[in-house]
C-alpha positions as CSV (number, residue, x, y, z in Angstrom):
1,X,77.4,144.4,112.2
2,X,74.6,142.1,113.3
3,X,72.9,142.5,110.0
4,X,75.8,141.8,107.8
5,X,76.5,138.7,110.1
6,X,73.3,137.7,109.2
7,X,73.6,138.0,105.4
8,X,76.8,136.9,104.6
9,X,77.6,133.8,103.1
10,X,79.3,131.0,105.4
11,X,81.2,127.8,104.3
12,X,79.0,124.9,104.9
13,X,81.9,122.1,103.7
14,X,85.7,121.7,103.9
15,X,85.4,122.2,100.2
16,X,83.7,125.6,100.4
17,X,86.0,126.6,102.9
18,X,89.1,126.0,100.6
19,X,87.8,127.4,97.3
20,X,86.8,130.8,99.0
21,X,89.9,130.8,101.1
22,X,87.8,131.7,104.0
23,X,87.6,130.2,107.5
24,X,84.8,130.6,110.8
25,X,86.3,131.2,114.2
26,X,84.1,130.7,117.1
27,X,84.9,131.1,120.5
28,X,83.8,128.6,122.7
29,X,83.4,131.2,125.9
30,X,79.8,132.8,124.5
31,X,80.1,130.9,121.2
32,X,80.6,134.7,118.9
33,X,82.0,133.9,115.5
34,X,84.3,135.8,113.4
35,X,84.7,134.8,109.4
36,X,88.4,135.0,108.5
37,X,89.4,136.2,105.3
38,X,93.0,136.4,103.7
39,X,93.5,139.9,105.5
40,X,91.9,139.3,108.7
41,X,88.1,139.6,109.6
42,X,85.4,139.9,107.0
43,X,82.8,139.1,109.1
44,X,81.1,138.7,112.9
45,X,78.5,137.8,114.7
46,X,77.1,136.2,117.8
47,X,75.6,132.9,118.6
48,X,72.1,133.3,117.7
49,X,73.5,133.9,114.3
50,X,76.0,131.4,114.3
51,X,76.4,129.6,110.9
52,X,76.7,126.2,110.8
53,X,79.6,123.9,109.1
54,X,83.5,123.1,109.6
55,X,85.4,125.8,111.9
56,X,88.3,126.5,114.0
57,X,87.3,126.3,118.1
58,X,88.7,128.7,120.3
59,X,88.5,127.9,123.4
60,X,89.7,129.6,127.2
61,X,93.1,130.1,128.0
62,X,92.0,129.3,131.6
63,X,91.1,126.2,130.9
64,X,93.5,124.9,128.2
65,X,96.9,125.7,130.0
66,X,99.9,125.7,127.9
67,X,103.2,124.8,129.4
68,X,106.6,125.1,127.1
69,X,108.8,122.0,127.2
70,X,112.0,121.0,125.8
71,X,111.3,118.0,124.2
72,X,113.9,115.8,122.0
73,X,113.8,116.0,118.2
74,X,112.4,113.3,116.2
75,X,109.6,112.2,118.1
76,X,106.6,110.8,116.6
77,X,103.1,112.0,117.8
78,X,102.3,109.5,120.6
79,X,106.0,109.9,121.8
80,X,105.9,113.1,122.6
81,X,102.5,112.9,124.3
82,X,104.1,110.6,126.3
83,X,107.2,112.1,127.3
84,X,105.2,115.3,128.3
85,X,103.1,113.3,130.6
86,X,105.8,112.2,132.3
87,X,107.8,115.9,132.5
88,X,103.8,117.2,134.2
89,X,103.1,114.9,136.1
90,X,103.3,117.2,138.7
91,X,102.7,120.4,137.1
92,X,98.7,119.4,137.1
93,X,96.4,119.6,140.6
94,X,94.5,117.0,138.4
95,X,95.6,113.5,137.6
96,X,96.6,113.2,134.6
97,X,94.9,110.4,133.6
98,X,91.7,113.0,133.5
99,X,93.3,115.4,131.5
100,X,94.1,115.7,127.4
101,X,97.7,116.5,126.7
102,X,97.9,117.9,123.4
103,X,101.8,118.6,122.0
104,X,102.4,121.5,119.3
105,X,105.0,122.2,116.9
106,X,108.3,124.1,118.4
107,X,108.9,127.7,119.3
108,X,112.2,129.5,120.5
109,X,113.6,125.8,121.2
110,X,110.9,125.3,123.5
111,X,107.6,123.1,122.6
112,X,104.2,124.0,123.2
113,X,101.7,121.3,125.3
114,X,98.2,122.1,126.2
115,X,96.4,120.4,129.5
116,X,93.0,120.5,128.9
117,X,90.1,118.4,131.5
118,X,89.0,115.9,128.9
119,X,85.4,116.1,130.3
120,X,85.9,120.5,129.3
121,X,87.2,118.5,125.7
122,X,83.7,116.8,125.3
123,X,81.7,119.1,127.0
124,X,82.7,121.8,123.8
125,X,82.5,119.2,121.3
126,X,78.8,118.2,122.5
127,X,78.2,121.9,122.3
128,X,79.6,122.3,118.7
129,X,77.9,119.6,117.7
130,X,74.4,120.8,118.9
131,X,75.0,124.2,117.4
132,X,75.8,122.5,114.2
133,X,79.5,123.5,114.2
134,X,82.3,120.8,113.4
135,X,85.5,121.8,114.8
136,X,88.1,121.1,112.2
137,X,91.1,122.4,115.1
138,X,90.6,123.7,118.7
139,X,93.0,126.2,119.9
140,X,93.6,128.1,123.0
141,X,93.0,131.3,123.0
142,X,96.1,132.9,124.3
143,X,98.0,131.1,121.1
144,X,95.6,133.0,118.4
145,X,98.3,136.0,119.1
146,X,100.9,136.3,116.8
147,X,103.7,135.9,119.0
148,X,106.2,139.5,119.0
149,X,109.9,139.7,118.7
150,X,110.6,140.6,122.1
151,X,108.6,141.3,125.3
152,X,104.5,140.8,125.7
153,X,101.5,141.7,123.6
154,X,98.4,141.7,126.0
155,X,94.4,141.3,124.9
156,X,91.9,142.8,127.1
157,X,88.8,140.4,127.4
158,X,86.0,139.8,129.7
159,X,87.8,141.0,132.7
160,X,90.9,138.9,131.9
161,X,93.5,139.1,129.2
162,X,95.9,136.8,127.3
163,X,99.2,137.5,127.1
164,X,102.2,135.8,124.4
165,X,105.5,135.9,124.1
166,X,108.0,133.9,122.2
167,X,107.2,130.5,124.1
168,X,104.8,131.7,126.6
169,X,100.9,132.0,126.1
170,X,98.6,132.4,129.1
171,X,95.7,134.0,130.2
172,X,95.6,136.0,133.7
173,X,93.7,138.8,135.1
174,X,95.7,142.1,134.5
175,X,96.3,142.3,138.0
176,X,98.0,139.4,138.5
177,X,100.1,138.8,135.5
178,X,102.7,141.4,136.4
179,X,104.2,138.1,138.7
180,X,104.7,136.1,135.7
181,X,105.7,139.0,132.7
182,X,108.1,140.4,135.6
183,X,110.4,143.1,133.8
184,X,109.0,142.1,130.3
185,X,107.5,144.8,128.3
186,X,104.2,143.9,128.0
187,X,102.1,145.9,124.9
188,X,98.0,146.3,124.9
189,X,97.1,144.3,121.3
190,X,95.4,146.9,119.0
191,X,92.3,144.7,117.7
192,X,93.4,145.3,114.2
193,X,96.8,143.8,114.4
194,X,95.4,141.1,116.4
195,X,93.0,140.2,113.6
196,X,95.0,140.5,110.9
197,X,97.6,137.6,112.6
198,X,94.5,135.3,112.7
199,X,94.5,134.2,108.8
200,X,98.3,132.5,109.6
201,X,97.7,131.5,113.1
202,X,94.5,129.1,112.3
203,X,96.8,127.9,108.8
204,X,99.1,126.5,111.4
205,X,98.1,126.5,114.8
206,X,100.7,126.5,117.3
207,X,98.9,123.8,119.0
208,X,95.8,122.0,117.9
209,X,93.9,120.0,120.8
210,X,91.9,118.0,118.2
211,X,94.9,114.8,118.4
212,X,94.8,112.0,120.2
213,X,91.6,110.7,121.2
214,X,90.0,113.9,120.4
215,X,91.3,113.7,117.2
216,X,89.1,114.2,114.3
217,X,87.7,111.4,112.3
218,X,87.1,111.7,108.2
219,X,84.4,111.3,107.2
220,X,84.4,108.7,104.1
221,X,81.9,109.3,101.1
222,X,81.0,107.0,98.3
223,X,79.4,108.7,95.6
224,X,77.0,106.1,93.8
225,X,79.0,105.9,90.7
226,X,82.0,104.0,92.8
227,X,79.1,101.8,94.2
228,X,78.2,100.9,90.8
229,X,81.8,100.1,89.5
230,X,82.0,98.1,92.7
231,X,78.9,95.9,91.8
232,X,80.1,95.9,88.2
233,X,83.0,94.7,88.7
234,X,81.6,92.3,91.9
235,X,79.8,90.4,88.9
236,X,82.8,90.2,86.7
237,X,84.1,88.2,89.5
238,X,81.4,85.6,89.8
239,X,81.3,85.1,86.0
240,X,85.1,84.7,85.7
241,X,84.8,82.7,88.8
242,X,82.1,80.4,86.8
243,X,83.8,80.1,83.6
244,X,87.3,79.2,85.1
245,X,84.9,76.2,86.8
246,X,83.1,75.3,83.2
247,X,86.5,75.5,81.4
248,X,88.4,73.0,84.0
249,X,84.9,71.0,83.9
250,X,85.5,70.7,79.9
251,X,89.3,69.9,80.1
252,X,88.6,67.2,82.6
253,X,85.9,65.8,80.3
254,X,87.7,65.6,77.5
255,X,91.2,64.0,79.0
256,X,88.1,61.5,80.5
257,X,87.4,60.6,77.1
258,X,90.6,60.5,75.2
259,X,91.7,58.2,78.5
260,X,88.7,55.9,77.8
261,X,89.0,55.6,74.3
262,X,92.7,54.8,74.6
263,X,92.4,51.9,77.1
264,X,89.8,51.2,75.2
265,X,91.9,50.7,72.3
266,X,94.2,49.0,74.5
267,X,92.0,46.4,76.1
268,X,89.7,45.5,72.6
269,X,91.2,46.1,69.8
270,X,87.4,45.0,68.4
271,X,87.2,45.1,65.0
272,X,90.5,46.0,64.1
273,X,92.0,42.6,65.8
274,X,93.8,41.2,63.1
275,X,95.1,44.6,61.9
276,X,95.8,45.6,64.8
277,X,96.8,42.6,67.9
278,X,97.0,45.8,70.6
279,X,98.9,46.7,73.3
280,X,99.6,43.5,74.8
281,X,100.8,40.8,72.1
282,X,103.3,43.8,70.7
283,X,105.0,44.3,74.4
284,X,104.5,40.8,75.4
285,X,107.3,40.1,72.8
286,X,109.1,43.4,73.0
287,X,109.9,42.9,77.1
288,X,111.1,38.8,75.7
289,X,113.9,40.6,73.7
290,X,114.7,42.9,76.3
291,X,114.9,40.6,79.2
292,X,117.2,37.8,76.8
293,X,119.4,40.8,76.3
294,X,122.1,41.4,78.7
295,X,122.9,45.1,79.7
296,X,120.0,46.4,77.5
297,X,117.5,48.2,79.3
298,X,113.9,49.3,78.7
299,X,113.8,53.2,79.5
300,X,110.5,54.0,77.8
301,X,107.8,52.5,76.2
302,X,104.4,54.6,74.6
303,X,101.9,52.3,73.1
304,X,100.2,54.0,69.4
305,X,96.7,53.9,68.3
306,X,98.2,52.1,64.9
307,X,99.0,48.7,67.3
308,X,102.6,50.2,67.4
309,X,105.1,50.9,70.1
310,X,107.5,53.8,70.4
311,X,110.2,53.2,72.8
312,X,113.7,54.2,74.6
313,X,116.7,51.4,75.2
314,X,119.9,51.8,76.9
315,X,122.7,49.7,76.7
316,X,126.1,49.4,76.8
317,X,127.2,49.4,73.2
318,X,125.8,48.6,69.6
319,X,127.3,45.3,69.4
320,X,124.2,44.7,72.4
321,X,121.9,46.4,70.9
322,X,122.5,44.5,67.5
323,X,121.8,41.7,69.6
324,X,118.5,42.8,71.0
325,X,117.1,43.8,67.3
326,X,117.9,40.3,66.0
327,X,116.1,38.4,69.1
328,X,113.0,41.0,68.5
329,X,112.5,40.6,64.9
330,X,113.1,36.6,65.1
331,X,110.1,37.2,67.7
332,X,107.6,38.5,64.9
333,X,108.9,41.8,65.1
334,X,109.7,44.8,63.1
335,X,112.1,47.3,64.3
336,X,112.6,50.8,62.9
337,X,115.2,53.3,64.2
338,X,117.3,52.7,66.9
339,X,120.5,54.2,65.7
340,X,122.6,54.2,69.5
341,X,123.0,57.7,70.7
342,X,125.6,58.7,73.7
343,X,122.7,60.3,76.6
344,X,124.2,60.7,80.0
345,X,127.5,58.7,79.2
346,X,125.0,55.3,78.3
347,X,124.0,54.6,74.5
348,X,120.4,55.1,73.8
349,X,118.6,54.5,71.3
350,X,114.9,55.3,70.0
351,X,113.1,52.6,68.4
352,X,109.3,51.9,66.9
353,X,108.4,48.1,67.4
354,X,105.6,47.1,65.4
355,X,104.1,43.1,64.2
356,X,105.8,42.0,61.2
């Protein structure tokens, strides 16, 4: 098997690992590797042959203890982290504050929560890491069983043995485990059966000790053609930004000018004087008429490059009005317009005053 380890073909990428529907196991305790197909093991090997790339950790069940809570429904991650803390604190010869608590998904009411020594949790991680394996999920070893019906299944390893049950998972020498299984049936796991539960168990583990601060972090890439779309569009921004600037530069400008040339117009009529007398002559005798008129007022006045001037009376009715047109064209005055209107309950009316 050593030779067909050697040869076969390994996932190098989460991508690789989905499109062959594949996924590498390594145990942590002697770092051997097992290649998990859709119906169980394809492939084995041991650690001087150990491919590199994203796989699921196994690691002791004597050093990841799993204890089997009721916790309350409806609790987000960091919650239940929490409340299992606080239901171990004494369950732990270690403080708590040194160890990783890890909660899983529920089981026969009951909910699986790991205790692992954080320093075990970064002394396997270094190791992956050197052996060039990324540990997508980390799982005790005891919980790779598919858990039976009823009673125990027991695997034989290395002197000890892991034993599960619907909401138990440990890992005991033989000897001692008859304390805990007590009148349970407790079945030795054929290796076949126990392999071909694997494919499910690392779909879902029961409990995955890569959360909290162990959790893992994705890794983002940009391919270049996002980075170019990025600077393209990085420019686009600068020159918008520039002509928004240019176009406001331009409408300023112009208002400038049109401003100028009408006080311009205003202020020296130049050589259009006797045409045109300007602004000031026209109101000079417009404001007369409306000051000698009683309860006429001036609302509006516009000033026209042809020396003439729109503007908006009130008053209180036509016979006033009448009054005010007579007094501004005895003044030198022409009046056009101004038939009274009713505007917010007063009489307006709108008028162009011009020299006669």
């Amino acid at each position: 098997m050593a030779a067909r380890a050697a040869t076969a073909k390994m996932p190098t990428s989460p991508t690789d690992e989905t499109a062959t529907g594949e996924r590498l196991l390594v145990f942590a305790d002697g770092w051997s590797w097992r290649r998990i197909g859709a119906t169980g093991v394809v492939a084995h090997g041991e650690a001087d042959a150990l491919p590199a790339g994203p796989a699921a950790l196994a690691v002791p069940g004597t050093a990841a203890t799993v204890h089997w809570l009721e916790l309350p429904d409806g609790l987000a991650p960091a919650q239940a982290a929490a409340a299992a803390r606080l239901m171990l604190a004494d369950a732990s010869a270690t403080p708590l504050t040194d160890m990783h608590v890890a909660v899983g998904r529920p089981e026969s009411r009951q909910t699986p929560v790991a205790l692992v020594p954080a320093a075990r949790m970064v002394e396997w991680l270094a190791e992956a890491e050197a052996r060039g394996v990324d540990p997508v999920t980390i799982v005790p070893e005891p919980l790779l069983i598919v858990p039976p019906e009823t009673g125990y299944l027991r695997r034989d390893h290395d002197g000890l043995a892991d034993f599960r049950a619907p909401a138990a998972a440990f890992t005991l020498e033989p000897d001692l485990a008859e304390a805990v299984t007590g009148d349970m049936p407790v079945v030795p796991l054929d290796p076949r059966r126990f392999a071909d539960g694997l494919p499910a168990v690392l779909a879902a583990p029961p409990v995955d000790l890569r959360q909290g601060a162990f959790a893992r972090r994705r890794q983002w890439k940009v391919d270049t053609g996002w980075k170019r779309r990025v600077v393209a569009l990085a420019a686009l921004l600068v020159i918008l930004t520039l002509a928004v600037q240019i176009l406001a530069i331009l409408r300023y400008t112009f208002a400038a000018n049109r401003l100028e040339t009408e006080l311009a117009t205003l202020e020296a009529p130049g050589q259009r004087r006797t045409a045109n007398p300007g602004f000031g002559p026209v109101a000079t005798r417009l404001f007369e008429a409306v000051r000698a008129t009683p309860n006429l007022e001036l609302a509006r006045i516009e000033y026209r490059s042809d020396g003439s001037l729109n503007a908006s009376v009130t008053m209180d009715n036509a016979a006033t009005f009448a009054a005010f047109r007579t007094r501004a064209e005895a003044s030198g005055l022409t009046v056009e317009g101004g038939e009274p209107t009713a505007a917010g309950g007063r009489p307006t009316a709108e008028l162009t005053v011009r020299p006669s």
